[in-house]
C-alpha positions as a Markdown table, in Angstrom:
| # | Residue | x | y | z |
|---|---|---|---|---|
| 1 | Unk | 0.0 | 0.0 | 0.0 |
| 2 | Unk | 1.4 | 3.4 | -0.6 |
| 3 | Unk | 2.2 | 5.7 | 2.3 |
| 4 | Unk | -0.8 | 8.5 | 2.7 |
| 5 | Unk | 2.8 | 11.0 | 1.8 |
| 6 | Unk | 3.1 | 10.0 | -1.1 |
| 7 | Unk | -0.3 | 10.0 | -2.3 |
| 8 | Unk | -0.3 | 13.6 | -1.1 |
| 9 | Unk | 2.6 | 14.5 | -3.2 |
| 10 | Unk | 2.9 | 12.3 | -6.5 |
| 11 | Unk | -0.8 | 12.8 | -7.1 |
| 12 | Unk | -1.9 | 16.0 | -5.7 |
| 13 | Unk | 1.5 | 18.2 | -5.8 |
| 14 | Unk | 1.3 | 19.0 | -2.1 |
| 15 | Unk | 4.5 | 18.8 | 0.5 |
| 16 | Unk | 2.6 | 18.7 | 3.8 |
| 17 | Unk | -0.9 | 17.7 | 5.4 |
| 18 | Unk | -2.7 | 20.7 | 7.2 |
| 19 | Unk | -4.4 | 20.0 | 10.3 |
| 20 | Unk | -6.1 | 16.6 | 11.9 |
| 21 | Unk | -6.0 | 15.7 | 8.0 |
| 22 | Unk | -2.9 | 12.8 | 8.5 |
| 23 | Unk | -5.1 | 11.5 | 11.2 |
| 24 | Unk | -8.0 | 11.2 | 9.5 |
| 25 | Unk | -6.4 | 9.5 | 6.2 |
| 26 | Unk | -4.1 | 7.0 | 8.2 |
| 27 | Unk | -7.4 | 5.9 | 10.4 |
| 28 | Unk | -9.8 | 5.8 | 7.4 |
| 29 | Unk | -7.1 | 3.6 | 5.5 |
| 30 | Unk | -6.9 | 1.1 | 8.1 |
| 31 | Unk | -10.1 | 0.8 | 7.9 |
| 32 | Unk | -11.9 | 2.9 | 10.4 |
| 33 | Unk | -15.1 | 4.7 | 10.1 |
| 34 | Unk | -15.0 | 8.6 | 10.8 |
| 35 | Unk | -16.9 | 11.8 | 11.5 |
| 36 | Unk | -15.0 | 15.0 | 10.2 |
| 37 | Unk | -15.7 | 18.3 | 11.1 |
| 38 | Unk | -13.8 | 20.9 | 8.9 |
| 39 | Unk | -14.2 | 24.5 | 7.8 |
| 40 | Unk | -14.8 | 25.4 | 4.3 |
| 41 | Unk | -11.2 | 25.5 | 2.3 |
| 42 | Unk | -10.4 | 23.1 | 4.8 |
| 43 | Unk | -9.1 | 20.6 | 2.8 |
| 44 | Unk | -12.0 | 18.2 | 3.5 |
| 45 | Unk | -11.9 | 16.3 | 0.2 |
| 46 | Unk | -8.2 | 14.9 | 0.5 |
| 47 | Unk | -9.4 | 13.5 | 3.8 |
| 48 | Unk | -11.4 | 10.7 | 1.5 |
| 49 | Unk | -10.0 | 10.7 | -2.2 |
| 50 | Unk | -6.0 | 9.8 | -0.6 |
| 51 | Unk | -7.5 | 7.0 | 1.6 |
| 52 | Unk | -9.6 | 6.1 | -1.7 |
| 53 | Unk | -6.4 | 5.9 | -3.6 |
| 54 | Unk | -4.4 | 3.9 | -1.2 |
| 55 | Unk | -7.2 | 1.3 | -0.3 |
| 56 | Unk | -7.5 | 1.1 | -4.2 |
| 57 | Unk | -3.7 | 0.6 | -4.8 |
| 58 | Unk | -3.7 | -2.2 | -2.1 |
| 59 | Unk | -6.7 | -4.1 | -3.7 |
| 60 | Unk | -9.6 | -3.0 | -1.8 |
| 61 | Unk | -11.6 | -1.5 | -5.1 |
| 62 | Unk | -14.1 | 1.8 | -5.5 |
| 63 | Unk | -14.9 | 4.6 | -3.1 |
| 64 | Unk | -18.5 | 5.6 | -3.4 |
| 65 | Unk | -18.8 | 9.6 | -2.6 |
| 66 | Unk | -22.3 | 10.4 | -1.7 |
| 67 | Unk | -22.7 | 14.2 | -2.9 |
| 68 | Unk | -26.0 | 16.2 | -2.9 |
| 69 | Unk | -23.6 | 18.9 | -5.2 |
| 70 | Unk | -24.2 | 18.2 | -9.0 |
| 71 | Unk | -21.4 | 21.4 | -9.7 |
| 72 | Unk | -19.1 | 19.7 | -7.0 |
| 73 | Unk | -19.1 | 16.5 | -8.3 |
| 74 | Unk | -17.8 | 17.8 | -11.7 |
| 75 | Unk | -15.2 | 20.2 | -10.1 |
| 76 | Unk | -13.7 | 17.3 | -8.4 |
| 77 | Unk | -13.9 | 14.5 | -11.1 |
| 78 | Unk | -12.9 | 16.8 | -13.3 |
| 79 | Unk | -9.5 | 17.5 | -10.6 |
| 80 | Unk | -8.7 | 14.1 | -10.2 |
| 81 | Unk | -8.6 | 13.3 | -14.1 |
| 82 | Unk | -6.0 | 15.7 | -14.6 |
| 83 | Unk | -4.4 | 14.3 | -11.4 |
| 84 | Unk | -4.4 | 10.9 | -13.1 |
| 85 | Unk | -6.9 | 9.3 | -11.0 |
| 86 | Unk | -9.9 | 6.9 | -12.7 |
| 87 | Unk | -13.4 | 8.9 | -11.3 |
| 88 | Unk | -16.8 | 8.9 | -12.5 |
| 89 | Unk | -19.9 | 10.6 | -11.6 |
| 90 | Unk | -23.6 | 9.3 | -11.4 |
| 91 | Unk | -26.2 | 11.9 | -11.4 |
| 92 | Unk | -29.2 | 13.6 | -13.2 |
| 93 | Unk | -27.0 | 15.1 | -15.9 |
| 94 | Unk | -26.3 | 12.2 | -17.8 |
| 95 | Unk | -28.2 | 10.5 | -20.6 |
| 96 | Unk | -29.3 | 6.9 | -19.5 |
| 97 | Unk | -26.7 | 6.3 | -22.3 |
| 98 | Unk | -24.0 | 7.5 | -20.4 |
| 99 | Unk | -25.2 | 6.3 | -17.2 |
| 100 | Unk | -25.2 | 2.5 | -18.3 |
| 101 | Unk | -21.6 | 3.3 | -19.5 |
| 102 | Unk | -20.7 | 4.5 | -16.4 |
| 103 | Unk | -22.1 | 1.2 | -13.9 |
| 104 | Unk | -20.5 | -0.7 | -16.2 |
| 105 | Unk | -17.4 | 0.8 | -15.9 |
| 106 | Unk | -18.2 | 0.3 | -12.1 |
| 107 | Unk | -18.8 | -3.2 | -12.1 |
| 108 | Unk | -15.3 | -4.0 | -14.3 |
| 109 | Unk | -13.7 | -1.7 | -11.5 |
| 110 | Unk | -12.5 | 0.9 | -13.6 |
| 111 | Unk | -13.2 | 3.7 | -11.2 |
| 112 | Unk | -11.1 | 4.4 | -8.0 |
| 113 | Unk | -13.8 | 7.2 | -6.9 |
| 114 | Unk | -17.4 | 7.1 | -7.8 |
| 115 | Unk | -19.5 | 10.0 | -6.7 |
| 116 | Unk | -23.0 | 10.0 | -7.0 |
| 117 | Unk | -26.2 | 11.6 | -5.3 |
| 118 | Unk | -28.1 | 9.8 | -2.5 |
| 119 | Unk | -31.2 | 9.7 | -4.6 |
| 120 | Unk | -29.0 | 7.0 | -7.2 |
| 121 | Unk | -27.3 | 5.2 | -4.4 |
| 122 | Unk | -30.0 | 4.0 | -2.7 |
| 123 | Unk | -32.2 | 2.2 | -5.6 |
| 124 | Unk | -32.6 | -1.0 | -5.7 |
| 125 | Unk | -30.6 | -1.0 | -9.1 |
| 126 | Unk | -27.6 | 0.7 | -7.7 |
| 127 | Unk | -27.5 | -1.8 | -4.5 |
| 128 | Unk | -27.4 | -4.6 | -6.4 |
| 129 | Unk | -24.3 | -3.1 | -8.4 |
| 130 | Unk | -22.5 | -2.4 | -4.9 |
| 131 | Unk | -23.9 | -6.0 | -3.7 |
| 132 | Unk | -21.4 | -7.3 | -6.8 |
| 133 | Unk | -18.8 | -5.5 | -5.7 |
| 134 | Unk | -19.0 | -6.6 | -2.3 |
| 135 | Unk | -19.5 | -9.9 | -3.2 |
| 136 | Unk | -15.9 | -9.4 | -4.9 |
| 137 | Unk | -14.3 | -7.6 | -2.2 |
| 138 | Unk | -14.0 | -4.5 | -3.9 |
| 139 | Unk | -16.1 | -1.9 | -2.1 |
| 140 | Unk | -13.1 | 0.4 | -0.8 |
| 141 | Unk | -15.2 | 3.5 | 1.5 |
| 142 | Unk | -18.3 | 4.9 | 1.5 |
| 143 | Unk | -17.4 | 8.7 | 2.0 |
| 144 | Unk | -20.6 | 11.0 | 3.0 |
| 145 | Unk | -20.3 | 14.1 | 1.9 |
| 146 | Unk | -22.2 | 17.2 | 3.0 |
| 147 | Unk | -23.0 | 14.7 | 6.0 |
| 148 | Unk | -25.5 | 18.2 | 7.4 |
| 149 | Unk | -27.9 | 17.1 | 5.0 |
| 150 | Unk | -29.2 | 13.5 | 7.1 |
| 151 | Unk | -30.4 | 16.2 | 10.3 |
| 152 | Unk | -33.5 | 17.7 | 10.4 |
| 153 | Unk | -31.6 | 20.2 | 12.5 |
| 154 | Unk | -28.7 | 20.4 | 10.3 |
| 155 | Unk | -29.4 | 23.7 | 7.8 |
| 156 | Unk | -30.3 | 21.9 | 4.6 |
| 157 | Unk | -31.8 | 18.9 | 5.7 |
| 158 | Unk | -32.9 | 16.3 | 2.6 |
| 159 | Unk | -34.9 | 13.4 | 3.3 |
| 160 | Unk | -33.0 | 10.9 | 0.8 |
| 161 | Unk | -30.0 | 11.0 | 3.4 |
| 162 | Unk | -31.9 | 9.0 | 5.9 |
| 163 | Unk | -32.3 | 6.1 | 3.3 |
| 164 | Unk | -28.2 | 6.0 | 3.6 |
| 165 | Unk | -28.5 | 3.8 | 6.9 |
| 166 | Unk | -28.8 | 1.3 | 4.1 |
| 167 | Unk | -25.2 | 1.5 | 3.9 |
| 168 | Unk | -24.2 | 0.2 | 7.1 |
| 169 | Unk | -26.7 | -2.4 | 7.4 |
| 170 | Unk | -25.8 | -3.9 | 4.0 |
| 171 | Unk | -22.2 | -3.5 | 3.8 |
| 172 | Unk | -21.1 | -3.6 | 7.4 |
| 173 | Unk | -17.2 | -4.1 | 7.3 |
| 174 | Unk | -16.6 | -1.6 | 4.7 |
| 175 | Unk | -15.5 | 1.8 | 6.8 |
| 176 | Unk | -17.8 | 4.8 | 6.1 |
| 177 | Unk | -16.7 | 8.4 | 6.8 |
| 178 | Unk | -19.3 | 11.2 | 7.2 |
| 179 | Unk | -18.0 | 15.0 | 6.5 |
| 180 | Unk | -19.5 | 18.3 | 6.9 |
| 181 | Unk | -18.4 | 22.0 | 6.9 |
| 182 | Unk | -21.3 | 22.9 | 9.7 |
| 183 | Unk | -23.1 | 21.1 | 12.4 |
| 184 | Unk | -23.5 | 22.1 | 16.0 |
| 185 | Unk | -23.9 | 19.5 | 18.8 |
| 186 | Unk | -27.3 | 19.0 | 18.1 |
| 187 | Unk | -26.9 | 18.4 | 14.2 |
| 188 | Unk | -23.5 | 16.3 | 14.8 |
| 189 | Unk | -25.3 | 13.9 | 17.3 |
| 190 | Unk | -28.2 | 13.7 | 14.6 |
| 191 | Unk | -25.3 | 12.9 | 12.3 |
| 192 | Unk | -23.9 | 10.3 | 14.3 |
| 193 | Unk | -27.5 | 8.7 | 15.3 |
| 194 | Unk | -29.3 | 8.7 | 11.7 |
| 195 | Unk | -25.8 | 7.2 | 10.2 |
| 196 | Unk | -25.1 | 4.4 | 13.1 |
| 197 | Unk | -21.6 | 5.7 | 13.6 |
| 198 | Unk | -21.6 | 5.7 | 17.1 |
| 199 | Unk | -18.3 | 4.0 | 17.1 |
| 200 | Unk | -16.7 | 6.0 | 14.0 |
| 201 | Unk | -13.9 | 8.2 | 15.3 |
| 202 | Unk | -14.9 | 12.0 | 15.6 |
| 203 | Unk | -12.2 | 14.6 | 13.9 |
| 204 | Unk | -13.5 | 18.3 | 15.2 |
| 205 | Unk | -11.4 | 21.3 | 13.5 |
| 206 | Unk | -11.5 | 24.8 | 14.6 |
| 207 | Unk | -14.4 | 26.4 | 13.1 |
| 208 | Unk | -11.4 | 29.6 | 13.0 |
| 209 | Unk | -11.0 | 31.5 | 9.6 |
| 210 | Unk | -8.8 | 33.9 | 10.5 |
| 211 | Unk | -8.6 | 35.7 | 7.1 |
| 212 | Unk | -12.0 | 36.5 | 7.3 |
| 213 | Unk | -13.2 | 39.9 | 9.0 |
| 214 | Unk | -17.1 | 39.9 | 9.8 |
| 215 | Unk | -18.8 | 42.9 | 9.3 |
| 216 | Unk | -22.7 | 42.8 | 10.5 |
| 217 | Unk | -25.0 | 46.5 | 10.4 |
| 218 | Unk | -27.8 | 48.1 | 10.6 |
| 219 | Unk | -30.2 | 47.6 | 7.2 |
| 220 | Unk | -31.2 | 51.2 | 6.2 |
| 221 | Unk | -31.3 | 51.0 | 2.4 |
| 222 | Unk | -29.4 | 47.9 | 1.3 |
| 223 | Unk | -28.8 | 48.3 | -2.6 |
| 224 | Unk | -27.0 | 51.7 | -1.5 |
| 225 | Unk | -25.1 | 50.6 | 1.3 |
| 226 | Unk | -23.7 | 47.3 | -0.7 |
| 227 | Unk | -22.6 | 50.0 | -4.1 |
| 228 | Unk | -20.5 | 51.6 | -0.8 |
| 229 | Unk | -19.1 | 48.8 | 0.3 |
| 230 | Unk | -17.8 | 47.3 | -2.8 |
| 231 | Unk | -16.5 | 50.8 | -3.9 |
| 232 | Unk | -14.8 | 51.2 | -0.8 |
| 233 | Unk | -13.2 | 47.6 | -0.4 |
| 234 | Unk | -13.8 | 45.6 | -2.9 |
| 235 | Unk | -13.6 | 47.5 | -5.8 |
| 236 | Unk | -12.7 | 45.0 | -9.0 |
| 237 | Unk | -12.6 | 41.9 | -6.7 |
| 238 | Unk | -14.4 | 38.6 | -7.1 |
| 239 | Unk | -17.5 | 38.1 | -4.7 |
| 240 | Unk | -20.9 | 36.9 | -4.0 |
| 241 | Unk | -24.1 | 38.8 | -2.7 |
| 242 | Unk | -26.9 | 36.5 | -1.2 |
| 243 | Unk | -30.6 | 37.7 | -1.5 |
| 244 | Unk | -33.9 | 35.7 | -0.3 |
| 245 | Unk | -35.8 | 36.3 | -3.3 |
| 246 | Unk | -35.1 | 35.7 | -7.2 |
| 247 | Unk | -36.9 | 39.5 | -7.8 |
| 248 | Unk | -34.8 | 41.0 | -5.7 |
| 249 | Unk | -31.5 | 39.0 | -6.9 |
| 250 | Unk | -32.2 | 40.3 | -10.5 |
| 251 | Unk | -32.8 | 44.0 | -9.2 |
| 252 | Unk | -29.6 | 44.2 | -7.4 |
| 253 | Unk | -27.4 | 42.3 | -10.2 |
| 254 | Unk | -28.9 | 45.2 | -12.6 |
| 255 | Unk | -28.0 | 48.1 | -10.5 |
| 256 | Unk | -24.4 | 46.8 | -9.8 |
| 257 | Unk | -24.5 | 46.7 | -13.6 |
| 258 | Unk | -25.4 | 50.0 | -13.9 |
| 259 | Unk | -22.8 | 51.1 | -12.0 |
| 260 | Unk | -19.9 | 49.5 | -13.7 |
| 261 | Unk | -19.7 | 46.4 | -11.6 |
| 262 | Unk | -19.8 | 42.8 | -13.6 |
| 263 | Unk | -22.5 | 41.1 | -11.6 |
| 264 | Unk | -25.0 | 38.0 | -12.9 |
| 265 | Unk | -27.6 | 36.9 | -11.7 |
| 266 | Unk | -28.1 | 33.4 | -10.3 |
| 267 | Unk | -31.3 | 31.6 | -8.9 |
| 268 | Unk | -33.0 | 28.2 | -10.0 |
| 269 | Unk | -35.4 | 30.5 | -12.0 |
| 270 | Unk | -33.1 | 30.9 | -14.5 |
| 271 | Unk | -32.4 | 28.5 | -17.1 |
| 272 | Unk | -29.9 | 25.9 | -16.8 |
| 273 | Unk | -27.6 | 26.8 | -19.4 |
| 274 | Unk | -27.6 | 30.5 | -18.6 |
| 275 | Unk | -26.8 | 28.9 | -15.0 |
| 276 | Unk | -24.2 | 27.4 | -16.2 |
| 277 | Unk | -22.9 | 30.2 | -18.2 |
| 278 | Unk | -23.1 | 32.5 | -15.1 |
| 279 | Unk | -21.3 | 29.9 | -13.1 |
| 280 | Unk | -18.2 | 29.5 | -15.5 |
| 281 | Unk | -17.7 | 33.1 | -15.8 |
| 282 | Unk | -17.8 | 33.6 | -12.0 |
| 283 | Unk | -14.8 | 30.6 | -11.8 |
| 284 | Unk | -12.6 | 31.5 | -15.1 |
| 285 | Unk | -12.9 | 35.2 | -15.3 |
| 286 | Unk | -11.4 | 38.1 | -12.4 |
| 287 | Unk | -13.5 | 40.3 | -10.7 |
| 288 | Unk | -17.0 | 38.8 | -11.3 |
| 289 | Unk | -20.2 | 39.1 | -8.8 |
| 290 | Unk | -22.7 | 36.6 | -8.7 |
| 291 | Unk | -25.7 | 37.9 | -7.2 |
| 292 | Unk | -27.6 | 34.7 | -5.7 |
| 293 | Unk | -30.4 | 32.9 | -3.8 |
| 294 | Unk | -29.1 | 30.1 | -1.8 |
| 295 | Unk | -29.2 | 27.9 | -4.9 |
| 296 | Unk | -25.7 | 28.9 | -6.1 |
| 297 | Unk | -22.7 | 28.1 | -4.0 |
| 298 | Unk | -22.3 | 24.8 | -2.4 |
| 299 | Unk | -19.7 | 23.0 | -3.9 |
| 300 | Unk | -18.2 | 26.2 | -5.9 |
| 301 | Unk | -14.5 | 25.9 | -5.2 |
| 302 | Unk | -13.3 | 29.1 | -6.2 |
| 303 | Unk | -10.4 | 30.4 | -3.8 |
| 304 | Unk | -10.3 | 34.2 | -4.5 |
| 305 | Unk | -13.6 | 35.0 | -3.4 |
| 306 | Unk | -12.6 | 38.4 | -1.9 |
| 307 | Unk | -16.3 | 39.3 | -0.3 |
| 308 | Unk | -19.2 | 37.4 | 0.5 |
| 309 | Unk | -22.5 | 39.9 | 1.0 |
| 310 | Unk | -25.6 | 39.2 | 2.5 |
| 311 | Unk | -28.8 | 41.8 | 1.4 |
| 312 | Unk | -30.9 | 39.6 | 3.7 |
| 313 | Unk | -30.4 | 37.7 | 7.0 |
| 314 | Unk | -30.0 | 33.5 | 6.6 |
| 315 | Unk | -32.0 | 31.0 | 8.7 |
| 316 | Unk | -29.3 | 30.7 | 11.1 |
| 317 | Unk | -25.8 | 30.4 | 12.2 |
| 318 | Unk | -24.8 | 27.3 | 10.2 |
| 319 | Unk | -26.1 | 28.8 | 6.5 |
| 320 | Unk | -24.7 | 32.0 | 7.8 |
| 321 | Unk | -21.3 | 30.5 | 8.3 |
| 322 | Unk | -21.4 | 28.3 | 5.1 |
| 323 | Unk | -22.3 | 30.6 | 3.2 |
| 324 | Unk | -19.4 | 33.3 | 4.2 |
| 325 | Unk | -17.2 | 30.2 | 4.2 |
| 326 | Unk | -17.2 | 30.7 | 0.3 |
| 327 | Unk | -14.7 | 33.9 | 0.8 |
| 328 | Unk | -10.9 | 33.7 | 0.9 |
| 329 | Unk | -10.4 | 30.1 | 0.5 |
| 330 | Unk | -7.0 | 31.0 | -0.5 |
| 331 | Unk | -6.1 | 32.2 | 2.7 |
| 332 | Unk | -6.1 | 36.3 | 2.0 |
| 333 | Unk | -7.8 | 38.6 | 3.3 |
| 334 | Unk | -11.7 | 38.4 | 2.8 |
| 335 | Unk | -14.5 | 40.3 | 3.9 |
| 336 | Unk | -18.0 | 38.4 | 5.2 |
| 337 | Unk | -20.7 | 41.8 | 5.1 |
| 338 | Unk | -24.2 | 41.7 | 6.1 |
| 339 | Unk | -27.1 | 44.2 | 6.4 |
| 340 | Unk | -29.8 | 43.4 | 9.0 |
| 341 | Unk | -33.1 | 44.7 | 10.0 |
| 342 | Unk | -36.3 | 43.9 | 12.1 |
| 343 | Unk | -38.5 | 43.0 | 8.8 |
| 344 | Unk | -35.7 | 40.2 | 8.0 |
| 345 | Unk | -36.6 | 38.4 | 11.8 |
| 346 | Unk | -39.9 | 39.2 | 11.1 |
| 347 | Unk | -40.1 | 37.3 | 7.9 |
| 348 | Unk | -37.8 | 34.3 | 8.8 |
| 349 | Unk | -39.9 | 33.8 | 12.2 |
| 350 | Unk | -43.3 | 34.2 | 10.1 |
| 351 | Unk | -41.8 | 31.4 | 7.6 |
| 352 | Unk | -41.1 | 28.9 | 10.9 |
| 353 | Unk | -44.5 | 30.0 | 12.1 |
| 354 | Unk | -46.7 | 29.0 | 9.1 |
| 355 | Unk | -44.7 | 25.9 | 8.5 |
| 356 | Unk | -45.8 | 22.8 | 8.4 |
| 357 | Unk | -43.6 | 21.2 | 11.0 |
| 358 | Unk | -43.9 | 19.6 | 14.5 |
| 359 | Unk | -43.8 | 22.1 | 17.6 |
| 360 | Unk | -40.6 | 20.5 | 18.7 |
| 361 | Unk | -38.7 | 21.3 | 15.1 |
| 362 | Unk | -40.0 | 24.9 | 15.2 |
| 363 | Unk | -38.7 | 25.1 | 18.7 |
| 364 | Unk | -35.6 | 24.8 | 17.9 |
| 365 | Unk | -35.8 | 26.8 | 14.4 |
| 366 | Unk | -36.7 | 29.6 | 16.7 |
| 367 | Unk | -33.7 | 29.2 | 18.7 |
| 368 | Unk | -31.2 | 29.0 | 15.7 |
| 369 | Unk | -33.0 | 32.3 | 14.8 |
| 370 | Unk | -32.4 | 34.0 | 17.7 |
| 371 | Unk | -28.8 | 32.7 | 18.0 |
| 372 | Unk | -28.5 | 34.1 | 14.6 |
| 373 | Unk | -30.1 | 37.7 | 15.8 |
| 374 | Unk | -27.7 | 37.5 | 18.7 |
| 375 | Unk | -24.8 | 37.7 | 16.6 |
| 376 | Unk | -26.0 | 40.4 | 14.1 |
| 377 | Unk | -27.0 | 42.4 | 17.5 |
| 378 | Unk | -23.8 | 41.5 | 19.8 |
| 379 | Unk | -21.2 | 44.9 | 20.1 |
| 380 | Unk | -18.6 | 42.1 | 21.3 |
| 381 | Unk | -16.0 | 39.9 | 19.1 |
| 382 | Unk | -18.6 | 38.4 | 16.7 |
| 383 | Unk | -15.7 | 36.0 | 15.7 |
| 384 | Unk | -15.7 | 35.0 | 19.3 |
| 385 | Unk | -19.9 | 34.6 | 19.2 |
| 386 | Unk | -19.8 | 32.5 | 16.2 |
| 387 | Unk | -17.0 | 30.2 | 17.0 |
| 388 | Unk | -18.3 | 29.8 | 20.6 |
| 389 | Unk | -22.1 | 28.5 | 18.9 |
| 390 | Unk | -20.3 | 25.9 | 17.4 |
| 391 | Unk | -18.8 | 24.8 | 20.3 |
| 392 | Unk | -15.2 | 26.0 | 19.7 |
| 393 | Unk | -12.7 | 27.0 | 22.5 |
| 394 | Unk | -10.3 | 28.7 | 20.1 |
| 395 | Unk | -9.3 | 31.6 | 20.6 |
| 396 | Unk | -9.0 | 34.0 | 17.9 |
């Protein structure tokens, strides 16, 4: 088996690991199961494709990456190709044409990673494929991605991850890993429960981005406010602005227009292909600003994201920190800026109100709320706030 170093630097051109990341890939190698906990621009992703690699090299077969991220899967399929590595993906942008090509490259074991969404891997057809594999030894890892997703505390809960207990049950000696950017102790023990790994080793980073400077005030009249911001700081730099409605996403990407900014639009109203084309031109060209619902984001591995600007306040801590986790993966200096006002807690505890969710769910909805108001209110470190939310005795 190749030593987790040198899969680090033959295949991915890097000299050192950062972090708990060594840990994690010599325990998930030998076979352990895992829950990592890592900021965004974290380096979360080595911590599965190098153990992928290694068990690979030694025999052990495919890694199957669960993703929920369509854009992410491509990014990193599209990395490991030109790092040499065999990878596929399995998702709703293929033709069944290229699909079938695709399992059956699976089944001959062509693929050292195989990522695919939790909707595929939990069919009956897809099962019996890994059942093969199995059968043949050659099931490597199961590595959960965006592991937030299985809580129905977590910030973008989908109900498809609950069907992944399938895993465990079916395939019980091959190690599993489950990773996520955001959880608090209520989401991470969700995590643990709705996955069974109760006896998978926990890997907790600091929640600490340092580059980052968090800037939170008073909404008076946003549209205004953002033009001064970006002409102050940010002037020519890449960056993203988060608004809660599509209307108002398309308003504020034409006044930046108007005054010489490059901004698109992006929001699943739009079509796919002018999605797409937004998308492309926000990761191969300088100084572009996507203006955005939630829907455009996750998975975008861009690293010079100089600001990340929120028009209207998130649901709660964990989108808020996700979603300004997007800025200065390179390490520089970034900016996370926000505008707040009463109509924004008004709306987002009228939204948990009418819901149709159990008292107990909106409970604790309410509480992320506040937690969330709390931080956009505190005349303390907000750094300190956020990091101590998540549980975090760093100290900044």
């Amino acid at each position: 088996m190749p030593t987790p170093q040198s899969v680090l630097s033959e295949v991915f051109g890097y000299e050192r690991f950062r972090g708990p990341q060594a840990a994690i890939v010599d325990h998930v190698i030998a076979g352990g199961d895992a829950l990592v906990l890592m900021p965004t621009g974290g380096g979360k992703s080595l911590c599965y494709q190098i153990p992928a690699i290694a068990r690979q090299r030694a025999g052990h077969g495919t890694t199957v990456v669960v993703s929920p991220l369509i854009a992410l899967m491509h990014d990193q399929v599209g990395a490991l190709h030109e790092a040499g590595v065999e990878a596929a993906l399995l998702n709703s942008t293929l033709s069944g044409e290229q699909a079938n090509a695709v399992e059956k490259g699976l089944l001959r074991g062509d693929f050292t990673l195989l990522y695919a969404a939790p909707e595929r891997v939990t069919t009956a057809r897809f099962l019996a494929q890994l059942d093969s594999l199995y059968e043949r030894g050659q099931l490597a890892l199961f590595a959960i991605d965006e592991a937030h997703c299985v809580s129905q505390w977590g910030h973008d809960f989908r109900p498809e991850y609950r069907a992944l207990t399938v895993l465990h049950e079916r395939y019980p000696d091959v190690p599993r890993m489950a990773l996520t950017a955001t959880a608090d102790a209520i989401t991470r023990a969700d995590i643990v429960e709705r996955l069974q790994l109760e006896d998978a080793q926990q890997f907790i980073s600091s929640f600490d981005r340092p580059n980052i400077s968090y800037t939170i005030v008073e909404k008076k009249d946003a549209t205004p406010q953002l033009l001064r911001f970006i002409a102050r700081e940010h002037q020519g730099d890449a960056g993203i602005v988060y608004c809660q409605s599509r209307k108002r996403v398309e308003e504020v990407a034409q006044i930046l227009c108007e005054h010489g900014i490059d901004a698109l639009p992006y929001h699943a109203g739009l079509d796919a292909a002018v999605r797409q084309r937004h998308q492309d031109r926000f990761l191969r060209e300088d100084g572009v600003v996507v203006v955005a619902t939630i829907a455009f984001g996750m998975g975008i591995d861009k690293p010079d994201v100089r600001f990340v600007a929120h028009l209207d306040m998130p649901k709660n801590i964990e989108g808020y920190y996700q979603e300004t986790g997007r800025a200065g993966r390179d390490g520089l200096p970034a900016a996370a800026w926000m505008v707040y006002g009463l109509q924004d807690v008004v709306n987002q505890r009228r939204m948990i109100d009418e819901s149709p969710a159990g008292d107990d769910f909106k409970q604790v909805m309410r509480g992320k709320l506040d937690a969330l108001l709390a931080l956009a209110e505190a005349t303390d470190c907000r750094r300190v706030r956020l990091l101590g939310y998540f549980g975090d005795a760093s100290t900044p």
